[in-house]
Structure formats: C-alpha cells, structure tokens
N, C-alpha and C positions, 0 to 999 in steps of 0.2 A: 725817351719820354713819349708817352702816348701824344697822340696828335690833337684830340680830342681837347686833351688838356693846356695843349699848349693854345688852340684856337678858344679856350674858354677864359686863358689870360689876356689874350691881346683884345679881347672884345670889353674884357675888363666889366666889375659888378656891375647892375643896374645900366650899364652901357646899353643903349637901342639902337640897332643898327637894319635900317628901312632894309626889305629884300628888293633886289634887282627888277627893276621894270621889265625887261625880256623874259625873265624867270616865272615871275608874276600872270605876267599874258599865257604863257604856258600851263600854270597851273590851274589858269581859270577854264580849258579846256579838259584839262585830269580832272579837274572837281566835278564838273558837270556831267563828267563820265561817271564818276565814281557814286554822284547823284543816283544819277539812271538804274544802275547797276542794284543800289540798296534798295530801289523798289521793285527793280526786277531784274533779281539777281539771276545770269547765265554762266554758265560754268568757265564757258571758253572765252566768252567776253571778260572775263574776271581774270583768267589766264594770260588773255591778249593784254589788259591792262598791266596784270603783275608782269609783267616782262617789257612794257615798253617804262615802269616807273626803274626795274633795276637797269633800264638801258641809260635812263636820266642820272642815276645813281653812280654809275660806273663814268657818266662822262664828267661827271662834275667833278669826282676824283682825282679821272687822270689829266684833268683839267689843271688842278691846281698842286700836282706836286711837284711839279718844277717851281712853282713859287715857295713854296713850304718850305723844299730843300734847301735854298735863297735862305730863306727866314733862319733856319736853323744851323746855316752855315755864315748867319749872323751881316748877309750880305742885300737884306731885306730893304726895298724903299719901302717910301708913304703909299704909295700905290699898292705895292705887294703889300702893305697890312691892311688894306682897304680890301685887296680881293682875297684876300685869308679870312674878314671878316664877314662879308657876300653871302663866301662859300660857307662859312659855321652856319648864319640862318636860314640861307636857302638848303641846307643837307638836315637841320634838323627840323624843317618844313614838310620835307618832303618824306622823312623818314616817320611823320606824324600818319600823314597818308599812305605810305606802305601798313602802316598799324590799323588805320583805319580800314581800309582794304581787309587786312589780313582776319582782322577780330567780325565786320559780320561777314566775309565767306566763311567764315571755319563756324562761324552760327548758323548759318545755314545749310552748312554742308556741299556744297555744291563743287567745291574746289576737291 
C-alpha cells in the first residue's frame, strides 16, 4: 500500500495536526529565502535552494521509515502515530514549496 495513503488515514478526515515547532523555525528561513529569490530571482541561488529543500526532503524520509515499517508491521505506538502524522504535514509543506520554487523558476527561466 502506498504510504502516502496510509499517512492520509492515520491523520484521519478533517483531522489538524499543528506542524513541528523545529520544522517551522526552519521553514521560516526557506521562506524568506524563497521571498528573496521571487524578486530577484538567481539562477544558482535557486539551484542552491532546490538542493538544500531536496536535502530536507530526503531526510525527513529516511527519518521516518523505521517508524512506518513499525506501523505496518502493526507494532506501532501513540508516539510513532504522532510522528507518522508530523511527518504527512511537514512533507506535504514542504512539498508546496518545492512547487512554489519550482513554478516561478521555470517562469522565469533562469533554472
């Protein structure tokens, strides 16, 4: 089963679940960057970003699959469905601003 889907039932409909205060303080320094960058977009600055966001991408992953596997081998606590749910809104956070990133380089051409 996709993973995706399974972090979409444990979070369950209408379910809100706050993102991580570390995670948060982190993105308020990517935002700011990513500010910067939409008014004056640099090629390589753009580059140095998209590589430090799939660097956040990639850790947060392998971050949590030893929990997931837990989860899926039905051996999950309240904790590990706590940090399976962290992880669904801080990855699909962040995955907004990979997008965001993505759509005005590629409008601007510069990437």
């Amino acid at each position: 089963m996709d993973y995706e889907l399974i972090l979409k039932e444990i979070l369950g409909q209408g379910e809100r679940q706050p993102l991580p205060q570390l995670f948060l303080m982190e993105m308020l320094v990517v935002n700011e960057r990513l500010i910067q960058l939409e008014l004056a977009p640099e090629a390589k600055a753009i580059a140095k970003l998209r590589e430090q966001l799939d660097g956040l991408e990639l850790q947060l992953c392998s971050r949590i699959q030893p929990v997931l596997d837990m989860y899926l081998s039905g051996n999950a606590t309240v904790g590990d469905v706590v940090q399976l749910k962290e992880f669904y809104v801080s990855r699909k956070y962040l995955l907004r601003i990979i997008d965001r990133l993505s759509t005005f380089a590629s409008r601007d051409q510069v990437v």
